[in-house]
Structures are given as structure tokens and as C-alpha cells.
N, C-alpha and C positions, 0 to 999 in steps of 0.2 A: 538535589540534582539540578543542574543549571535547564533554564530554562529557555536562555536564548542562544542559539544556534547558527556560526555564521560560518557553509558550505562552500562558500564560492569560490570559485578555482582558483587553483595554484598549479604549478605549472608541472605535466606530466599526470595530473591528478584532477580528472572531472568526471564527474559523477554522471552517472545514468540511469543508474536503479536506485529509487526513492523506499520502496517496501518494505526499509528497518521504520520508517517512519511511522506508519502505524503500528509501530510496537512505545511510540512514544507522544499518548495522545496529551502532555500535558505540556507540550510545547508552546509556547506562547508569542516568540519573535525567531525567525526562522530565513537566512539569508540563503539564497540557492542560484546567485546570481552566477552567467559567465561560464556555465557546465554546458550537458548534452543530456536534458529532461526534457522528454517530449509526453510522458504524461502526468497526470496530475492524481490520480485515483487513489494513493497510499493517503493524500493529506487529507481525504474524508472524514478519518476518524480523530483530527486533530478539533478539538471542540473547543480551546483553549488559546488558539491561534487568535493574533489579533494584527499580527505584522509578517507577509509575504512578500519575500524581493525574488524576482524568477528575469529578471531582466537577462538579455543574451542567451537563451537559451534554446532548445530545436521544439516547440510547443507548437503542434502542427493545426490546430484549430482550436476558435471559442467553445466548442462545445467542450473543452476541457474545464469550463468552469463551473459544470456542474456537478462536480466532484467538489464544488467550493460551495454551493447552494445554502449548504446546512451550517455553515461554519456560522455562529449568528456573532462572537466577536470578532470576528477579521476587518480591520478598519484601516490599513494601511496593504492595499497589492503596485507592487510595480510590476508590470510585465513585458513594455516598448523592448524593439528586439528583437521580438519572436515571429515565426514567419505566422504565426496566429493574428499576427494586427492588419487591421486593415488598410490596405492605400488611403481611403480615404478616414484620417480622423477623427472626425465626428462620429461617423458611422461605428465604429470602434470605439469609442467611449459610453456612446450610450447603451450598446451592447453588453458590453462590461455592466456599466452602470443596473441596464434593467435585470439584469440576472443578480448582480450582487448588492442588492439596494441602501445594504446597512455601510457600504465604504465611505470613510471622510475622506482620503487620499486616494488618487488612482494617477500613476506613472509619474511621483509629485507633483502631482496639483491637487490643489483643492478642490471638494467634489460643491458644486453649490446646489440650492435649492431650487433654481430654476431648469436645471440643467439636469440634477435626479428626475422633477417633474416631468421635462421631455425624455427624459429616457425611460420612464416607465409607458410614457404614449407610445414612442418613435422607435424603442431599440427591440431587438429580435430577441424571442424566447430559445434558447439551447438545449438539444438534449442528451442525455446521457450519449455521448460517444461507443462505437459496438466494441466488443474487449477483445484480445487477442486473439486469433485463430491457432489452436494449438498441432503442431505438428511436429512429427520428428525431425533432429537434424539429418544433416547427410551422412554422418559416421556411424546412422543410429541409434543416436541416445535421446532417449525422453525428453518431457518436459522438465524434469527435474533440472536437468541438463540448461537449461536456456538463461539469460541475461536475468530475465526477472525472478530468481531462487536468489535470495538472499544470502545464499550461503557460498556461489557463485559470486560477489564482491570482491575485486581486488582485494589486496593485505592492506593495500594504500587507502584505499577507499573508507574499509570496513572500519581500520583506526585512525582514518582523520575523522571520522564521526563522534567514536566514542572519545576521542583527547577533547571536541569541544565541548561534550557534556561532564567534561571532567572524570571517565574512564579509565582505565590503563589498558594499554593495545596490548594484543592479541597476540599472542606469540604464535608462531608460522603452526605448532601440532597443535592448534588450537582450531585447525581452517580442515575441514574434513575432506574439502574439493581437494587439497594443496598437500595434502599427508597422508592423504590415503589412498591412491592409484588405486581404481577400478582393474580386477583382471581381467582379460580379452574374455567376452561372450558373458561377463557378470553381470546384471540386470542393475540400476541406477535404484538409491534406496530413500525414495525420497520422504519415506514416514520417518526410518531412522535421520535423514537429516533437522528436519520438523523440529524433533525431538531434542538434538545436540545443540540446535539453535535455541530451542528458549531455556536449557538450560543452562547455559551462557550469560540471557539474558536475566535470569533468576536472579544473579550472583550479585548484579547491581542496582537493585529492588529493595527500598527499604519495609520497613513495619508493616506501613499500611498500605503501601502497591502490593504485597505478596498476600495481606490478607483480600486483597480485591482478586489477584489469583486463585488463593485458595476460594473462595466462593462461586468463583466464575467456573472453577476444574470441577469439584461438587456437584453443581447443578448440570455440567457437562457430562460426569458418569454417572452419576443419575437417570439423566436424559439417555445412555447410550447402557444402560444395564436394562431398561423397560424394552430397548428396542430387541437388543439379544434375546430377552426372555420371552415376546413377542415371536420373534423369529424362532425359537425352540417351538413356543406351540405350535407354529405352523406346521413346522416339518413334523411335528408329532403327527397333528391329522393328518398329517398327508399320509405318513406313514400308515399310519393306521386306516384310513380308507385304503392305500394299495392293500395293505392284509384282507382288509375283508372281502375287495373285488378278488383275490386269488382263493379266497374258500367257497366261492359262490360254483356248485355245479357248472357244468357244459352241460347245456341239454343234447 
């Protein structure tokens, strides 16, 4: 699977929902410049990242880079552009600089030694940004429903992604949003879409990504078969204490 990934717009076609990204943590150089990405949360789980281009994009504050905190190879970001930079410069680089300490490069330049030093005195600590407030739309449909469901991705979008990791796009009854009309008053199915989504993403998973699925699905019903049978004995007691308070006399 290719490794490096360059997003940036083209025309009639920019991106805005990031959240196939963490289904593809071994990306390593990842270009996103020139779209409408205003956050940054999906690339948390890219631990292989070592080159992020986000230049031009609607990135509405630094505390988005603490969705970058953990990334410990990431050694190249550009981000100039965003209404996230600061008027003043400096102020904005050692920013950057103190949250992301392990950068050589930031906005091309070179990050130097005296200049990481003040920025770990001088620059501000960021914190986790607060996550969406979920509400429904105005026509009534769920979250399932909103921008960030992945399954919600243009046709455009969804395979200009996959043609650069070397994919084959997606034919339109493959788009569950786009081929399957909800009927009037049908409730949004957002576990069945869950579902149709990663096995999609199965398809392009060699040897050893599937056996990291298979391990990870395992320890997940595993974990969710103790919860059930948990839940069964409760309801048994419970059950079983209502019988016994209805055999107890009325005095």
C-alpha cells in the first residue's frame, strides 16, 4: 500500500472530512494542502506520520495540534494559511514549536536550536480542543446523518483517496448514503453503515493488516461477550429478587 498521500485540491473537489484517515495509521507523508479541514483529530492515530502539508486550509485554532502531541515522527508540518496562525510570527511559531518539539521543519524553514529552546520557555501549552456538539439536523436525521460519517463522503472525495493509495474507486452502489434512499419516517442505520464501511475497507488489507484485525475483533468480542453475560446475571437478580419480594405476605 503506498504510503504517501498527496490530497490537495483539485478543482470542484476538497475535502473536509479527514475520518477515513484513521483507518490508515501507517501513512507516513500525507499532503492536505488547499482543501476546507478545520480539524485535525482523525490524524491522532497516524503514529507513522513524519511529513504533514495542511497549508490553505479553514484550521480554526492551535489547540488543533494536540491531536498532533503523540505523533513522535512527524518532522516536517506546514500549516501558514490557516486562520489558526498568528498575526504575529513569532508568537506562532514557538507555539507550534513548544507543543510539537520533535519538528526539523515548520512552514519551510528550518526549526533551530535556539529557537526550539525559546519555544519551550516562551511558547503556550494547548489543549485538547472540546469535540462536536451533537444535534440533529433540521429535516431530522441523526448524527449518522452529518458531514463527519464517513460514509457521508462525496463519490469524489471518497475515490480521490483511495486512487492515491493505489485503490480502485468505488462504484456509486457501493455508497450506501447514494443507493439506498432512506424511506419517509425510517430511522438512519448508523451500526449497519459502521459495518458496510469496514467491510469495504477489508477488501484492501493485506496478510498482516487483517491478522492485526483479526486480533483486535477477538479481544473486542471477547471483551463484549463478558459484558453481555454480565448484563444477563444482572437482570437474572433482579429478576429473581422481584419474585421473591412478590411471595413475601402483606401483613
Amino acid at each position: 500500500m503506498n504510503r504517501s498521500l498527496d490530497c490537495a485540491d483539485s478543482p470542484g473537489c476538497s475535502l473536509t472530512d479527514i475520518s477515513i484517515f484513521s483507518e490508515i495509521p501507517n501513512i507516513e507523508v500525507l499532503t492536505l494542502s488547499a482543501n476546507k479541514i478545520s480539524s485535525l483529530e482523525h490524524l491522532s492515530t497516524c503514529q507513522n506520520l513524519t511529513e504533514l502539508y495542511l497549508r490553505r486550509n479553514d484550521i480554526p485554532s492551535l489547540s488543533e495540534l494536540s491531536h498532533l502531541k503523540n505523533l513522535a515522527c512527524l518532522k516536517v508540518l506546514w500549516l501558514e494559511e490557516n486562520p489558526c496562525c498568528d498575526p504575529d510570527p513569532v508568537k506562532y511559531r514557538l507555539t507550534v514549536l513548544r507543543n510539537l518539539p520533535g519538528l526539523h521543519k515548520l512552514d519551510n524553514q528550518v526549526v533551530t536550536e535556539e529557537e526550539l529552546a525559546l519555544a519551550l520557555e516562551e511558547g503556550e501549552d494547548v489543549i485538547t480542543p472540546p469535540g462536536p456538539v451533537s444535534a440533529s439536523s433540521t429535516n431530522g436525521l441523526a448524527e449518522a446523518d452529518s458531514e463527519s460519517d464517513p460514509l457521508n463522503y462525496s463519490m469524489e472525495e471518497t475515490n480521490k483517496i483511495r486512487a492515491q493509495l493505489g485503490m480502485k474507486p468505488l462504484p456509486r452502489d457501493k455508497f450506501p448514503s447514494l443507493s439506498s434512499p432512506r424511506e419517509p419516517g425510517a430511522s438512519p442505520k448508523k451500526k449497519s453503515h459502521t459495518l458496510e464501511a469496514v467491510l469495504l475497507l477489508l477488501k484492501d488489507l493485506d496478510v498482516e493488516e487483517l491478522k492485526v484485525v483479526q486480533s483486535a475483533t477477538g479481544s473486542k468480542l471477547r471483551a463484549r461477550c463478558r459484558q453481555k453475560e454480565k448484563e444477563r446475571e444482572k437482570e437474572n437478580e433482579r429478576e429473581k429478587e422481584e419474585k421473591e419480594k412478590a411471595l413475601i405476605p402483606l401483613n
